[in-house]
Residue, then its C-alpha position, 0 to 999 in steps of 0.5 A: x478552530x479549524x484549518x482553511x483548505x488548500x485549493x489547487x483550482x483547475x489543473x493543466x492537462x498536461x500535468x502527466x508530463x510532470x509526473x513522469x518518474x525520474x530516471x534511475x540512478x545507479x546500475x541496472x538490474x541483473x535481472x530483468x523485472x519483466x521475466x520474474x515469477x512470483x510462486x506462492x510457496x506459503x502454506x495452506x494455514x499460516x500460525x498466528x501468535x497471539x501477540x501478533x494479533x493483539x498488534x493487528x486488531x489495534x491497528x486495523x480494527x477500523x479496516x476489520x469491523x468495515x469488511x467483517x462487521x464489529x465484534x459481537 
C-alpha cells in the first residue's frame, strides 16, 4: 500500500525572501573567501587500492553503469 503525496499547491512568489540564508553566527573569517585560490596540486595518476574500489562500485554502480554503460 503506498503512501499519498504531500501537495504544496501553488507557492508565493515571494518565497526568496524566506530562503534567504540566516546570518552568521561566531567571528568572522580571518581571511577573505573571495581571494582564495584553489591549485591543483594532486598528481597526474592517483593510486587506487583495491578495497577502495570494491566500496565505490557498491555504492555508485547505478551512477557508473548510467555514464559508462553496465559491465560486460
Amino acid at each position: 500500500m503506498s503512501r499519498p503525496r504531500a501537495s504544496l499547491g501553488i507557492l508565493p512568489d515571494d518565497l526568496h525572501i524566506a530562503l534567504e540564508p540566516w546570518p552568521r553566527i561566531g567571528r568572522p573569517a580571518k581571511h577573505d573567501v573571495q581571494a582564495w585560490t584553489v591549485t591543483d596540486d594532486w598528481p597526474e595518476r592517483v593510486p587506487v587500492t583495491d578495497a577502495e574500489l570494491v566500496v565505490f562500485e557498491a555504492w555508485f554502480e547505478d551512477l557508473f553503469d548510467e555514464l559508462f554503460g553496465p559491465c560486460r
